[in-house]
Every structure is written in C-alpha cells, then in structure tokens.
C-alpha positions, -999 to 999 in steps of 0.1 A, spaced: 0 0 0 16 31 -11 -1 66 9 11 99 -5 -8 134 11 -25 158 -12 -27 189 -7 -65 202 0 -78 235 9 -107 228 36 -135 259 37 -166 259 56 -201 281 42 -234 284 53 -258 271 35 -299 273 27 -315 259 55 -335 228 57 -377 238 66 -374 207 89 -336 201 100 -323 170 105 -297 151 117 -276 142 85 -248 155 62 -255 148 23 -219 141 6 -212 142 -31 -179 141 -46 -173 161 -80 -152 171 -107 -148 208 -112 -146 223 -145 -118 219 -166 -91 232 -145 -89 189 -134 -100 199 -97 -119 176 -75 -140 193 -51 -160 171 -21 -186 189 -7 -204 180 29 -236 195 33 -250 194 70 -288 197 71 -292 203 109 -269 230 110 -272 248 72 -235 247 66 -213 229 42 -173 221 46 -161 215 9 -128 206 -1 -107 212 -33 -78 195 -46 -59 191 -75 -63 162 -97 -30 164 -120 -13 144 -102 -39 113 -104 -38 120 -141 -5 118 -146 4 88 -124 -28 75 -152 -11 85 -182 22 69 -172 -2 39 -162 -17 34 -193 12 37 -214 27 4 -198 -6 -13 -209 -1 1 -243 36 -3 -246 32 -39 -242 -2 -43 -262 13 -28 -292 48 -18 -289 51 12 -288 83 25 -279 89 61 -289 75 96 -272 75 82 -235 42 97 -213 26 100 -251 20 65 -262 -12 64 -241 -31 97 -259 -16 87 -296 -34 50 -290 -66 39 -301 -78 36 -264 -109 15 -261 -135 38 -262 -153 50 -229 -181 51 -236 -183 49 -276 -167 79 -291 -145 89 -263 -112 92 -269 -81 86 -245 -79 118 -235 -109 121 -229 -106 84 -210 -81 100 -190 -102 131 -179 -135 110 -173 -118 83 -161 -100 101 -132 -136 119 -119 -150 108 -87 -176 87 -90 -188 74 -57 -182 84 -19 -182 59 11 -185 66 43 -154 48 63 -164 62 103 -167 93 118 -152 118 93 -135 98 70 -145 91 37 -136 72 6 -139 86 -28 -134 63 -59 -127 74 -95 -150 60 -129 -119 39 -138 -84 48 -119 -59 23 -102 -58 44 -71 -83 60 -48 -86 92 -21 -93 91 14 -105 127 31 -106 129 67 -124 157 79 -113 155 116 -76 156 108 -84 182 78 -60 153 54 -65 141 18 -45 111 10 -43 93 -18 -39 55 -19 -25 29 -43 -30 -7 -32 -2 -15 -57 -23 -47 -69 -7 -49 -102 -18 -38 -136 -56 -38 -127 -82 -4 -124 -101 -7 -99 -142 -6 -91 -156 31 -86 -177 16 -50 -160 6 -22 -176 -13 7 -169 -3 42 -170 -30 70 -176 -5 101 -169 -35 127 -141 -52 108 -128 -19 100 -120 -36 64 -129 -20 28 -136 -38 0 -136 -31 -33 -127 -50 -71 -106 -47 -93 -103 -55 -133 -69 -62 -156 -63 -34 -177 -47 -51 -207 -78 -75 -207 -101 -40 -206 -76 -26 -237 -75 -57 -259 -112 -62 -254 -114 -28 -272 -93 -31 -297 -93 -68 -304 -118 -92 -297 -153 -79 -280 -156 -114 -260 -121 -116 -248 -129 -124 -210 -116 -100 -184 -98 -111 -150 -113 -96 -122 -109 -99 -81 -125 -91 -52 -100 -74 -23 -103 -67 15 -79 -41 29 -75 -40 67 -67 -8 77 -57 -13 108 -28 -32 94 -27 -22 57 -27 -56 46 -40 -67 14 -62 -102 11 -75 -115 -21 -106 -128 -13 -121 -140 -51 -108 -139 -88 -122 -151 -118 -137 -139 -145 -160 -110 -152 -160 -77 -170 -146 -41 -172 -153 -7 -159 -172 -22 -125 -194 8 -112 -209 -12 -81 -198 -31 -55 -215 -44 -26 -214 -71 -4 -241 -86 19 -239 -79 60 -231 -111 66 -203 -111 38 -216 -147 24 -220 -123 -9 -207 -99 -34 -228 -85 -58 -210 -65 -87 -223 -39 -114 -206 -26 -147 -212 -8 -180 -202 -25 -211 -179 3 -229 -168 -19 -257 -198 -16 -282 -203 4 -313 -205 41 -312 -237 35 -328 -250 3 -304 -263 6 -271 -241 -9 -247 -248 -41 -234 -241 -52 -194 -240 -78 -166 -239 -79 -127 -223 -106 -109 -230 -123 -74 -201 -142 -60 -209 -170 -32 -177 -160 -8 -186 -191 12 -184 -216 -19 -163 -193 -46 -188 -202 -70 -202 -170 -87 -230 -164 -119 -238 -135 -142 -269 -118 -145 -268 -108 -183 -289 -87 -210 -287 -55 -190 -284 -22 -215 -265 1 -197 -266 -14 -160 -242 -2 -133 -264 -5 -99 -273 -37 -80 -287 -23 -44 -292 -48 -13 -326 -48 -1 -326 -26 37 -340 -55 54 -336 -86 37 -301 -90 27 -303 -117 2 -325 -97 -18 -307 -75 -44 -323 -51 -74 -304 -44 -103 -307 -16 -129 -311 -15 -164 -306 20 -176 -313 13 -210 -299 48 -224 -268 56 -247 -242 86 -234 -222 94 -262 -197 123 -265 -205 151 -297 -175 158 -322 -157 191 -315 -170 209 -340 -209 203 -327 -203 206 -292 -177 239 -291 -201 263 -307 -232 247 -282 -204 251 -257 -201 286 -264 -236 300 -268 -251 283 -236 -221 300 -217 -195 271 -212 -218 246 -197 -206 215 -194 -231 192 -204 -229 202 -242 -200 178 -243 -220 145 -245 -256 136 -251 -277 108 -236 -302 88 -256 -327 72 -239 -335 35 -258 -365 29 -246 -378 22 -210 -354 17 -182 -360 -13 -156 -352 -27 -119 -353 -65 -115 -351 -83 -83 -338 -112 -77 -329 -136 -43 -297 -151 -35 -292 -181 -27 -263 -206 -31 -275 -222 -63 -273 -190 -77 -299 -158 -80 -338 -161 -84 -357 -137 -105 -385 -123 -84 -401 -97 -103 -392 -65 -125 -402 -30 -125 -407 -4 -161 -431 17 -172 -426 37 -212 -422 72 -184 -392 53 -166 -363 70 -188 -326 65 -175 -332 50 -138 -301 57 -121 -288 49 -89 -318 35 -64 -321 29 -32 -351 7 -8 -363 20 25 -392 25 47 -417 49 47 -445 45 72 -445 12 70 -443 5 32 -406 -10 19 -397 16 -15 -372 14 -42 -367 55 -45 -349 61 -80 -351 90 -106 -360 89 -142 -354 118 -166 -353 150 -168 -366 156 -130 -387 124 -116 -384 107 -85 -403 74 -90 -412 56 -55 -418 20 -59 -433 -1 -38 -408 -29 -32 -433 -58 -30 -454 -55 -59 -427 -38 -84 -451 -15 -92 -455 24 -92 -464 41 -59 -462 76 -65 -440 100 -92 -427 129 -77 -416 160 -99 -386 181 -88 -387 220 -94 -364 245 -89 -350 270 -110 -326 248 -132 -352 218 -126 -356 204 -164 -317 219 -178 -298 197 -149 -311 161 -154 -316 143 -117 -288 122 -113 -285 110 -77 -313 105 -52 -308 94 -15 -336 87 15 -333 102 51 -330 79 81 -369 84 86 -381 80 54 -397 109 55 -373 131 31 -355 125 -3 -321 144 -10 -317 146 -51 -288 161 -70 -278 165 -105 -261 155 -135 -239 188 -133 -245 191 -98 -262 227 -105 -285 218 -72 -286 194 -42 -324 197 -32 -344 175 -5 -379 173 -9 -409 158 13 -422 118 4 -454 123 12 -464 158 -15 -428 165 -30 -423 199 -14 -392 209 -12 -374 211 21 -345 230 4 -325 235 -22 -288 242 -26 -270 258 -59 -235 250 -63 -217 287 -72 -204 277 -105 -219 260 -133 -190 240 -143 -196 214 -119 -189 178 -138 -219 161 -111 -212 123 -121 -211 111 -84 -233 95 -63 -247 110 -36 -244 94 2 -261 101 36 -245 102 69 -264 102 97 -247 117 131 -221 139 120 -218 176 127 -196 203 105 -208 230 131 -171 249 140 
C-alpha cells in the first residue's frame, strides 16, 4: 500500500436551511470544470452549513497516463514519445466515441463516496488504479495505491464499520484494452479485495472472471456475498451498450452472471432482507459530440458542461429483483413503465410502513416503488430554477423515510424534498456552473460540521 498526502484546501459556508432540519450530512464528490480539480462537498442539514474541499487532480492524471502507457507499450509496442503513447493509441472507447484523452479526464472523476467512520470518507474514481481518502477530523487528503498490479479498480467501495476492512474489485487493464481493440468477448480477469486498515494488509478474497469498468460493489452484512455492477464500454459508437452484474458466493467461490442488461451499473441490497438485491437496467446511450458540434453549443449556452455529451434514452429503463441463494440468484419480479427513462442509482427503505425502491428517471422524476409489488407508488416531480436543464442524477432517503435528497447530473442543485407531497425542504446551488456532477450521492447520519 503506497499513501502519499494531497494537498487540500478545507473551507466551511453556510448554507440554505432545511424547513425541517435533520440530523444528517448529504456528501457528493465532483469534478470541477476543466481546470482537473476535484471538489468534495459536505452538506449538514441540521446545522445549514457545508465544509467542501478542493484538490488538485493532475497528479492522479499523470500517475494514469504513465499507467496506461505500460498497458499500451506492451499491447502494441510502442516505444517512442515516452508519457505519449497512451493519448496517440486507439484507447478503447469509454463510452463509444470517447477518446483517451478524454478516458483520462473521465476516467479520473469521482464517482462514488463511502463513508469509512466518523469523518473519514472514501472517494473512488469511474476507472483509476488508485483511490482518495479525506478525513475531515484531521483536515487530510491522502491518496492510496493498493499496488495490486496492472488492474483499475471498481468506482464503489464497501466499508465494513466492525471489521474496520474495505472492500472493493478490481479488473486487468490489458484485458479491458485488448477487449477494445481486439476481440469484444475476450474475457476479463477480475478480483474481489479486503484491505484491513488497521494493518494495511491486502487479502485476495475472489478472482475469476468478469467484466470491465465495475461501477458497483457491494457485499451482503453477513459477507456470504458480493454482488457486482458494470457498463459495457466496448460496443459500437452506434450500439447501445450491453451489461452484466455478478454475485459471487464468498462461502463456496462459485459465482453467476446476471446478463442482458443495456446500460446497468447499480445492484442495491434490499434494507431489510439481505439476500435480496435489485439491479438496474438503464437502457440509455451517453455518447460524447464531435468538437466541432459541441464547441459552438459550448459557447452560446455559456460554457456549460453538459454540451460535451448527449444521452439517448433506448426505450424504458428497468429494476429486476432477484434472491440469492447458493444455487445462484432467483428472479423475483421487474419494475418499467414507457415514463421510466434512465433509472439511475436506487435505493429501498421504509416509509410508514411500506418498503420503496426510490430512483429518478429523466429530466426531474423521483419514482417511489413499492418494493413488493414492483409497481409504481407515487411519481414525484422536482422543481427548482434549473429543474428540467440539470437532469436528476442521484437521489438518496433520510433515516426516517420521511425526506429525499436529489442532486444533478452537473450538480447545479442538491435539493431534498418531502415523500409524502414533494415539497421541497431545500434547495442548494452550487456557485459555478461547471460542476462535472457524475457522483453518487451518500447520507451520513450523526455527523456535525458546526465549528
């Protein structure tokens, strides 16, 4: 394990105050315009004030670059322009039409944030080798390389509070590069890891074979499962990408695929029963325009970000459930409707008694399901002042049940609104447009910011 400090500047704001405060900080971890800043912000709803932090992200990049020029040194040979080789390649696309630098950029934005005890946090990047840990106590940013070998590793973590142990997966590199540019069904070694941090020791708990680019990770309370989540980023720029989840037995080491997802990512663990899972499929197509469509929209809607890529929706986005057992998962039932567009993340908990699956569909929809039937319990419409330009993104329930935090795709807003009507409790605006919101937000319940 390799830990090197970054340096971080750690400011504190107030912030619009919740109608009904409660006892929670929202956390969402972002990538700030193009000046390759990531900027963590920590929003405290009891006491309406925020501690964000900014860093510098050149460094990841760099240690990237360097990183994927070994993969593509020894893929195709090259052997001139050192620290280049990895922007003059063909890079496997991510997702179709991306190019390697634009892998790079993408690649190296925060993607999820996990809460590791008290006021430590781990944030992990769409597709990087190495990962950050902010501690808000000690006022540190570290980042940490578990030096596994040539493998990127998954964007979720999971935190074992008792054990004091995080887990994540991992997935080779050169398997994720020659799938790309070679042959679409060459399989891709992946593993399953448990760092304990108490002694910095790596264990491999699981390898075999799955896929690239892993988005989820999670793993049952009594860790007799791992279920994983990825996006397909090989396909055509003109195909809808297609996906699978995995669920690993840890007891037995066997391990199956749940297939024919279009654009999954998510499988979330039921809040009560933890051998049930759901798993998403998105069923839209995020592309990235050519320069010379996406500079002039660039220019006339005042350098927002968003004009970079465009997202298709395919057709109706779905949540299937399944049970795990130890002959392998068992379909229980599926939720779509034609309205349920994108469906990111989603999350089940209780609300007066009934178990929901809350999730968001596009451009600013909160769709409660009720977790029994799979059906539609109520659709909840988001408004604000930048409610149908900044596509929902992430959604997250309160402790209660009682509230729903939501953010954005460019993170122009965090906003919590009621369950029960949909008003809004409040509703924060980051100051600068050019906030790259492709995180996941998280809630933590018992933490105060208040100096």
């Amino acid at each position: 394990m390799k830990h090197v400090p970054i340096a971080a500047d750690f400011t504190t704001s107030p912030i619009s105050a919740c109608r009904t405060p409660h006892d929670s900080v929202l956390c969402l971890a972002n990538g700030y315009g193009y000046t390759f800043r990531h900027s963590y912000h920590f929003l405290d709803m009891r006491n309406a004030v925020a501690t964000v932090v900014d860093t510098k992200r050149i460094d990841s990049l760099r240690k990237g670059l360097a990183f994927y020029d070994e993969v593509v040194e020894r893929c195709l040979g090259y052997r001139h322009f050192p620290r280049l080789r990895g922007l003059a390649s063909r890079f496997p696309p991510h997702p179709p039409g991306l190019s390697a630098v634009f892998f790079l950029y993408f690649g190296s934005s925060p993607h999820w944030i996990t809460h590791a005890g008290g006021g430590r946090f781990i944030v992990g990047h769409l597709a990087h080798k190495d990962y950050v840990e902010v501690d808000l106590d000690a006022r540190t940013v570290t980042n940490v390389d578990p030096e596994i070998g040539g493998d990127l590793l998954s964007s979720h973590h999971y935190w074992d509070a008792e054990g004091r142990q995080d887990w994540f997966m991992s997935y080779s590199l050169e398997d994720f590069f020659r799938r790309g540019l070679e042959d679409r069904q060459r399989p891709v070694r992946s593993k399953i890891w448990r760092r304990d941090t108490l002694t910095d020791e790596m264990h491999l708990e699981w390898e075999g074979i799955y896929a690239d680019v892993i988005d989820d990770f999670r793993l049952t309370p009594d860790h007799r499962y791992a279920v994983a989540s990825q996006i397909d980023v090989t396909a055509d720029a003109n195909a809808i990408s297609t996906s699978k989840a995995l669920v690993v037995d840890l007891k037995s080491g066997r391990h199956w695929e749940i297939g024919d997802l279009t654009t999954g990512a998510h499988a979330e663990i039921d809040c009560e029963d933890p051998h049930v899972i759901y798993v998403s499929n998105h069923n839209f197509k995020f592309t990235i325009r050519p320069m010379r469509e996406w500079i002039p929209r660039w220019l006339e809607t005042g350098w927002r970000i968003e004009e970079i890529h465009t997202i298709a929706f395919c057709g109706p986005a779905s949540l299937d459930k399944f049970r795990l057992t130890p002959d392998g998962p068992k379909f229980l039932g599926r939720y779509t409707r034609e309205d349920f567009t994108r469906g990111s993340i989603h999350w089940t908990f209780m609300h007066r008694g009934r178990k929901l699956i809350c999730t968001v569909t596009a451009p600013s929809i909160v769709h409660l399901v009720d977790a029994e039937t799979m059906t539609l319990w109520k659709a909840l419409k988001v408004r604000n002042a930048t409610t149908d330009r900044a596509i929902i993104f992430g959604v997250y329930p309160s402790q209660d049940g009682e509230l729903l935090c939501v953010t954005s795709t460019n993170s122009e807003y965090a906003q919590v609104i009621r369950v029960a009507d949909g008003t809004t409790e409040m509703v924060h605006y980051f100051p600068s447009r050019f906030y790259l919101g492709i995180s996941h937000p998280i809630r933590v319940d018992g933490l105060s910011l208040a100096v």
